[in-house]
C-alpha positions in Angstrom: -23.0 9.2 -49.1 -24.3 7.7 -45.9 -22.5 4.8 -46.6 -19.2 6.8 -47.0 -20.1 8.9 -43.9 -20.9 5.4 -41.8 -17.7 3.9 -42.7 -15.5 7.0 -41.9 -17.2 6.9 -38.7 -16.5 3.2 -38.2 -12.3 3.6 -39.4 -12.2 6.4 -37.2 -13.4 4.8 -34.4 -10.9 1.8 -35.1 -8.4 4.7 -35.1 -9.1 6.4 -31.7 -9.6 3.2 -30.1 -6.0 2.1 -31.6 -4.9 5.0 -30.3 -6.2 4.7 -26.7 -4.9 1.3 -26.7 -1.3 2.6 -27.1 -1.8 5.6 -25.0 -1.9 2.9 -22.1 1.4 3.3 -20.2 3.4 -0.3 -18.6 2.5 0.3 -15.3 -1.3 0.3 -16.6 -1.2 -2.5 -18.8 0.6 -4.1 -15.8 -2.0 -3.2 -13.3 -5.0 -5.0 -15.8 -2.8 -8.1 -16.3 -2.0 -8.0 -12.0 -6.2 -7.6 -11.4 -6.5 -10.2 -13.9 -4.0 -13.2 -12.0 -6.2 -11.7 -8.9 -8.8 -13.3 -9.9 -7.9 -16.4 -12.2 -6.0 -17.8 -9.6 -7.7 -18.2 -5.7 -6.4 -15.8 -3.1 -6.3 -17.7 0.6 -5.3 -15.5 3.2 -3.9 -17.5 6.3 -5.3 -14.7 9.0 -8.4 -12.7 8.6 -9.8 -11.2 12.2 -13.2 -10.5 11.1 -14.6 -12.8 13.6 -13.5 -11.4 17.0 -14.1 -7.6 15.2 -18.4 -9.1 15.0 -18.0 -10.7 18.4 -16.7 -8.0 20.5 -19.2 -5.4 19.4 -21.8 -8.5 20.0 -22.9 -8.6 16.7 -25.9 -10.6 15.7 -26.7 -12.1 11.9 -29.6 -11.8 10.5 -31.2 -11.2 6.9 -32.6 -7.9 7.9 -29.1 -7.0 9.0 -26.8 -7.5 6.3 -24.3 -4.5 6.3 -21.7 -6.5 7.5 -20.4 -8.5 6.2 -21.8 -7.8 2.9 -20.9 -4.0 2.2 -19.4 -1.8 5.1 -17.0 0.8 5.5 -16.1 -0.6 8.7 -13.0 -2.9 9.1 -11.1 -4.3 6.6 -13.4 -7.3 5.4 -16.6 -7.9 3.9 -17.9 -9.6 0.5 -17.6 -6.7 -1.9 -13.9 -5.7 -1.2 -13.0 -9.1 -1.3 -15.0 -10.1 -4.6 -13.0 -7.1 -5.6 -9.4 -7.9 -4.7 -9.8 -11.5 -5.6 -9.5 -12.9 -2.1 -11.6 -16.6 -2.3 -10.5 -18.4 0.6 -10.0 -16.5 4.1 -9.3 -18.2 6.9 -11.5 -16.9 9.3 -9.4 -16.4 13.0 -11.4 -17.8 15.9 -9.2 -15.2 18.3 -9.6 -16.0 21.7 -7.9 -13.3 24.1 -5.2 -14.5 26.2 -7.9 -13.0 29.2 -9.7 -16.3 29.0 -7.1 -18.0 30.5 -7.4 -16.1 33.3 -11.0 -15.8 33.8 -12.2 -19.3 32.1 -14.6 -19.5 29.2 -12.2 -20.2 26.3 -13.6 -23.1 24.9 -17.3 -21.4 25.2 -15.9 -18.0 23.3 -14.5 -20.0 20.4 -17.6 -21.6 19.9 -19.3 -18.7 19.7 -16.8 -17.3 17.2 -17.3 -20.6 14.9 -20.8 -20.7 15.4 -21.0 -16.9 13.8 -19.0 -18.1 10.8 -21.5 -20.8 10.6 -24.9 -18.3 10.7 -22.7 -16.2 7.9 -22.6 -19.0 5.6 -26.6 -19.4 6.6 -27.9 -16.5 6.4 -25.9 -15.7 2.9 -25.2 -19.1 1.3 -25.2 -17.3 -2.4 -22.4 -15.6 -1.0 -20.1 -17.5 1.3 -19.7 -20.9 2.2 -17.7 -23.5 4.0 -14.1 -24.6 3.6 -13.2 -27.3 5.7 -10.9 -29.0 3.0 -8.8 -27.3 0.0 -11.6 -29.4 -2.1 -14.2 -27.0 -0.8 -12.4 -24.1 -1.3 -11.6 -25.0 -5.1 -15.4 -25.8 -5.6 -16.3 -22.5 -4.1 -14.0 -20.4 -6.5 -15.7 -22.3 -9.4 -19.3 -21.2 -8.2 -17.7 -17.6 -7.5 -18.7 -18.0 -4.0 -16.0 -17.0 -0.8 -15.0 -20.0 1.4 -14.3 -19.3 4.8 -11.9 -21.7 6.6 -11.4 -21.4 10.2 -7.9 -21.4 12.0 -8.0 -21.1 15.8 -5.9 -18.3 16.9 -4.3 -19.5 20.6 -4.7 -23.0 22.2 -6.2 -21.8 25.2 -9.4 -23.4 24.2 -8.4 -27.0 24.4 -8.2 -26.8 27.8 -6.1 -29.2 29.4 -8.6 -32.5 27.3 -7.1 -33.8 24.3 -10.4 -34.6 23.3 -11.4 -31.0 22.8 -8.8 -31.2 19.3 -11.1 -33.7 17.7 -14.1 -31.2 18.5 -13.0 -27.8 16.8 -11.7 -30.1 14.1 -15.3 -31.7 14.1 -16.8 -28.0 14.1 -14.5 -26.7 10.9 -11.0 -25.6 12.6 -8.3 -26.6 10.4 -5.4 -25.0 12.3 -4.3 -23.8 15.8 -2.1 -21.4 16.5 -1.1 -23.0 20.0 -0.7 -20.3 22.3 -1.5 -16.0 21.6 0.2 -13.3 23.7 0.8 -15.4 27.1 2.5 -18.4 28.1 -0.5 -21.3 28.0 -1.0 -24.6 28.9 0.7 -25.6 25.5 3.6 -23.5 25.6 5.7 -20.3 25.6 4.5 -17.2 23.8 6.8 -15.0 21.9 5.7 -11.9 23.8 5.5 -13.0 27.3 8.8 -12.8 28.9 7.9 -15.8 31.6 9.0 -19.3 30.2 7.2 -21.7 31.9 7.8 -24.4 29.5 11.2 -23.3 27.9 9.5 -24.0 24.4 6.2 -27.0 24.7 4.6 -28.2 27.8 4.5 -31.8 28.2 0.6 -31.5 27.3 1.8 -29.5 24.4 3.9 -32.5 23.4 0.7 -34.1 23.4 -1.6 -31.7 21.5 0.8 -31.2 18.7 0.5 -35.2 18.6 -2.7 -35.1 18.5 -3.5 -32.2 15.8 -1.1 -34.5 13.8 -3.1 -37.4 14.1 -7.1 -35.4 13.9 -5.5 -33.5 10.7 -5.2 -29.9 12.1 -2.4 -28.0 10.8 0.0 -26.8 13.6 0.3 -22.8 13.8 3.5 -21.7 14.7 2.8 -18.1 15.3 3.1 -16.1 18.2 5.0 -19.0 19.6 8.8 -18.4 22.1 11.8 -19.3 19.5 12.4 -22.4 21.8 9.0 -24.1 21.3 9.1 -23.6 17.1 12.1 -25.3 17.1 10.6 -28.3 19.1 7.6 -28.4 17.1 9.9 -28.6 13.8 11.6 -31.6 15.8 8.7 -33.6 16.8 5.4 -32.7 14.5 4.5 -35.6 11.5 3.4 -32.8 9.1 4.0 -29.8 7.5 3.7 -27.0 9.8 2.6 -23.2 9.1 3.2 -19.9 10.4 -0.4 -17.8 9.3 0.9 -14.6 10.0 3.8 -13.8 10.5 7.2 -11.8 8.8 10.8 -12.1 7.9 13.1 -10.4 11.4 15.9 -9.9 9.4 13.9 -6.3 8.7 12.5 -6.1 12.3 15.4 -7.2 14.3 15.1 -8.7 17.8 11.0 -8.7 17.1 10.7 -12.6 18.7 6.7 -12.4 16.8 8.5 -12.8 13.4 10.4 -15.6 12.4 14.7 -15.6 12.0 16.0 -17.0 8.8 17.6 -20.3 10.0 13.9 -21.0 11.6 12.5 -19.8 7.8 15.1 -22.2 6.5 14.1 -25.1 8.6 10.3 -24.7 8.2 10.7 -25.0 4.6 12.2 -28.0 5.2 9.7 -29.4 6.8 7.9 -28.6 3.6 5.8 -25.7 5.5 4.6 -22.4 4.7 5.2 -18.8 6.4 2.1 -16.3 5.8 3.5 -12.6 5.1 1.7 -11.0 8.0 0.7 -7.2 6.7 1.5 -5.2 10.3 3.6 -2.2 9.5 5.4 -2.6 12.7 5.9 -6.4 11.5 7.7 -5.2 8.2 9.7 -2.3 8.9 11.9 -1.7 12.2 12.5 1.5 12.0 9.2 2.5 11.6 8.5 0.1 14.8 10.8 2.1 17.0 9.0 4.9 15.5 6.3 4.1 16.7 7.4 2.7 20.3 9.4 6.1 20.8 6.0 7.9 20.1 4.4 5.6 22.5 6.4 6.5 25.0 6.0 10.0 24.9 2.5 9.8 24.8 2.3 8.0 27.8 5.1 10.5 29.7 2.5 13.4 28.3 -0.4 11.7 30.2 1.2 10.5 33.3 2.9 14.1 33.8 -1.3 14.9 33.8 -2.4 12.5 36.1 -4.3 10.8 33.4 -5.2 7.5 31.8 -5.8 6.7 27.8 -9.3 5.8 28.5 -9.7 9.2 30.4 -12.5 11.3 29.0 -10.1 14.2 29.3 -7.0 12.2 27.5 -9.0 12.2 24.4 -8.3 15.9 23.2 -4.6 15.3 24.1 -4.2 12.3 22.4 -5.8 13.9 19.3 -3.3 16.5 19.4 -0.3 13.9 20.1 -1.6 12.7 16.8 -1.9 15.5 14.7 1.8 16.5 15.8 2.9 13.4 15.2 1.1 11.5 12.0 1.6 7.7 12.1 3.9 6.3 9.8 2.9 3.6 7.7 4.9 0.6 5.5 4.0 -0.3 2.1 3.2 -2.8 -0.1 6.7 -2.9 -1.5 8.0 -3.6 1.7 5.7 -7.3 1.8 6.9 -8.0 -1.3 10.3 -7.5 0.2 9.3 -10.2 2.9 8.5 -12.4 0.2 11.5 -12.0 -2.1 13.3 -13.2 1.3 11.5 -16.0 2.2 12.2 -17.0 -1.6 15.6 -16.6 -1.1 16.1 -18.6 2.2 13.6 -21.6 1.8 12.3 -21.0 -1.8 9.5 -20.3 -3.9 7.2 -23.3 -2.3 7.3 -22.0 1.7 5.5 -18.3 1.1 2.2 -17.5 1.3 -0.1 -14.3 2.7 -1.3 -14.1 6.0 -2.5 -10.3 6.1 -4.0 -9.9 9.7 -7.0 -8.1 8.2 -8.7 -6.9 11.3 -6.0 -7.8 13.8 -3.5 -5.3 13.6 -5.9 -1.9 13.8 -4.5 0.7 12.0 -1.1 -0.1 11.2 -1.7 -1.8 7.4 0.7 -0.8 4.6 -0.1 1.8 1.5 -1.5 0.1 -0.9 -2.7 -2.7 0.8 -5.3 -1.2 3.3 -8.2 -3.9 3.0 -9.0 -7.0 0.9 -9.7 -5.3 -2.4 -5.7 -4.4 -2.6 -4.4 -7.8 -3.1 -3.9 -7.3 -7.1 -1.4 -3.9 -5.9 0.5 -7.0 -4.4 0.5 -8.9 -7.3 1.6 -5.6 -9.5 4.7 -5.3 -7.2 5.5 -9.3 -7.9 5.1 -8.7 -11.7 7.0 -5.9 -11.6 10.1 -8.3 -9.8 9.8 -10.8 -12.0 7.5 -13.5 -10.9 5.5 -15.8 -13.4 2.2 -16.7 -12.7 3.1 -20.4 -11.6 5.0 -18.5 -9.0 2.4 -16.1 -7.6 -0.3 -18.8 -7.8 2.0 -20.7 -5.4 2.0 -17.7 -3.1 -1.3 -16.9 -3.8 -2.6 -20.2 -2.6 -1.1 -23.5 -3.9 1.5 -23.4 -0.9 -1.0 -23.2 1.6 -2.6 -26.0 0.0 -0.7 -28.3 -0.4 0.3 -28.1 3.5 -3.2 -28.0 4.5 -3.5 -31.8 2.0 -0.5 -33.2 3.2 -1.4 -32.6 7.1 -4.8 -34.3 5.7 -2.6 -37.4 4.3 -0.4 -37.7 7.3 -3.6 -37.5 9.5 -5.3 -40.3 7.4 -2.0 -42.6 7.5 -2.0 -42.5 11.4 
């Protein structure tokens, strides 16, 4: 009888279990298989702004203080969300404001940023590590570990000596976005309205040149129409944009790239990172969002007040709470995507999130780094194979960043 009684209890078991297994809808069984690809494949994400968010609140390392950027519900980075999402490669941004231009230090504030990338790796080695080459950052997914590459967000930097290219490449940058939010001593920026340069200065001639020749990849981001399109003329290697978006949906948005330059980028083999902004996804939730600007800023000058006003801050909570923000979603990147596919084909896409950089404007469903398998859900769901989203995922990053290498090596 106990024999019976165990084996009833085992062929019901098999029968419940059977039955939970079919009780599990599409979308769920699609939702395992997306978190699954999340994690057999490595995640690089071109643009990840955790450095600058430690610097400015002059963060220091050290074992006693590991809250960040272990486990924290600050920001939209640190180890446990990304072990969770899958994300094995982030290139860290080494920001520097376009301020420094202005007031001098650039070169000693990127330093600083590289240098606290550096006492991460340190301080947590069983955790992070570097990822100066795509090598590194396939040896670092095989020992479960996060590699952190380093791209330098504006040019401001290198000054106006050449020599200053070979140094960050030295100290771990492996691309530079050449200018940020003003016109530099490289070039035109996408949201100044001064042209100086009317696209490259001719020291940006020479810097492109030169990252060429060290083996930096060139970032076109946040660069003036004018001076992407004599980078595509002039530059030796593949080029990237590491976060930026399709302006076919935000129209006249110069920070997002057009689709003949999407078209020519891919031919020059290159890569555009889907940058996460809502604002950069969806233009009418951009004027949204200007319009409610505006009328926030009528509300305060009408009071004789400023936004950093002590007595601003109960108005502006109420501006808010009449008007909730409005938010994109993680359907619209994937629209992004399907257009780049369409334009320059499956081999020029790639993510470039802007974790950290663009405050509190990211999409449903992709509101820190432990959402990237809701992305990969949404490509299943369109029809992408595997091949394809490990080529978004990180193979087309890749195999720019080892081709700039190659071209780098044959100069």
């Amino acid at each position: 009888m106990k024999n019976l009684s165990f084996l009833t209890f085992i062929l019901v078991s098999i029968f419940l279990f059977s039955c939970e297994e079919k009780q599990l809808t599409e979308d769920e069984k699609l939702e395992i298989q997306a978190n699954e690809i999340a994690h057999k494949y490595i995640i690089t994400d071109g643009h990840v702004d955790l450095p600058y968010r430690l610097g400015v609140r002059n963060f220091k390392l050290t074992k006693e203080f590991i809250g960040i950027p272990i486990e924290t519900d600050k920001g939209d980075f640190d180890y446990v969300r990304a072990k969770k999402g899958g994300l094995d490669a982030p290139f860290m941004s080494i920001y520097v404001p376009a301020s420094f231009q202005e007031t001098g230090g650039a070169k000693m504030f990127a330093d600083s940023l590289i240098d606290m990338v550096q006492s991460i790796i340190k301080v947590h080695p069983d955790k992070f590590t570097k990822g100066d080459t795509p090598a590194d950052c396939e040896k670092a997914f095989a020992e479960g570990k996060i590699a952190l590459p380093m791209g330098m967000e504006n040019g401001a930097p290198i000054m106006d000596d050449l020599a200053n290219v070979q140094h960050f490449y030295d100290r771990g940058v492996r691309y530079i976005t050449l200018t940020h939010s003003k016109v530099n001593q490289i070039c035109d920026s996408s949201y100044d309205t001064i042209r100086t340069w009317n696209g490259l200065s001719p020291f940006g001639v020479e810097v492109v040149e030169e990252m060429n020749k060290v083996g930096i990849m060139v970032d076109i981001s946040h660069v003036s129409d004018s001076t992407f399109y004599q980078v595509m003329k002039m530059a030796k290697a593949p080029c990237i944009a590491s976060h930026s978006s399709c302006r076919k949906f935000v129209p006249d948005f110069e920070r997002n790239m057009n689709d003949d330059m999407i078209k020519l980028l891919g031919k020059n083999n290159g890569v555009i990172c889907i940058n996460f902004g809502s604002t950069f996804l969806d233009g009418d939730l951009r004027n949204k969002r200007d319009e409610d600007r505006e009328k926030l800023s009528a509300i305060l000058t009408e009071k004789g007040l400023e936004a950093s006003d002590s007595l601003a801050k109960p108005i502006i909570e109420q501006f808010r709470k009449d008007n909730p923000r409005l938010f994109s979603d993680v359907e619209m990147v994937a629209n992004h995507i399907d257009h780049v596919v369409k334009i320059a084909g499956i081999d020029h896409v790639g993510i470039g999130s802007d974790f950290d950089g663009v405050g509190d404007s990211l999409p449903v469903g992709l509101k820190d780094v432990s959402a990237f398998p809701n992305l990969v859900k949404v490509l299943l769901k369109r029809g992408y194979s595997e091949e394809d989203i490990s080529k978004i995922c990180y193979k087309n990053v890749f195999r720019v960043w080892s081709e700039v290498e190659k071209v780098a090596a044959s100069i």
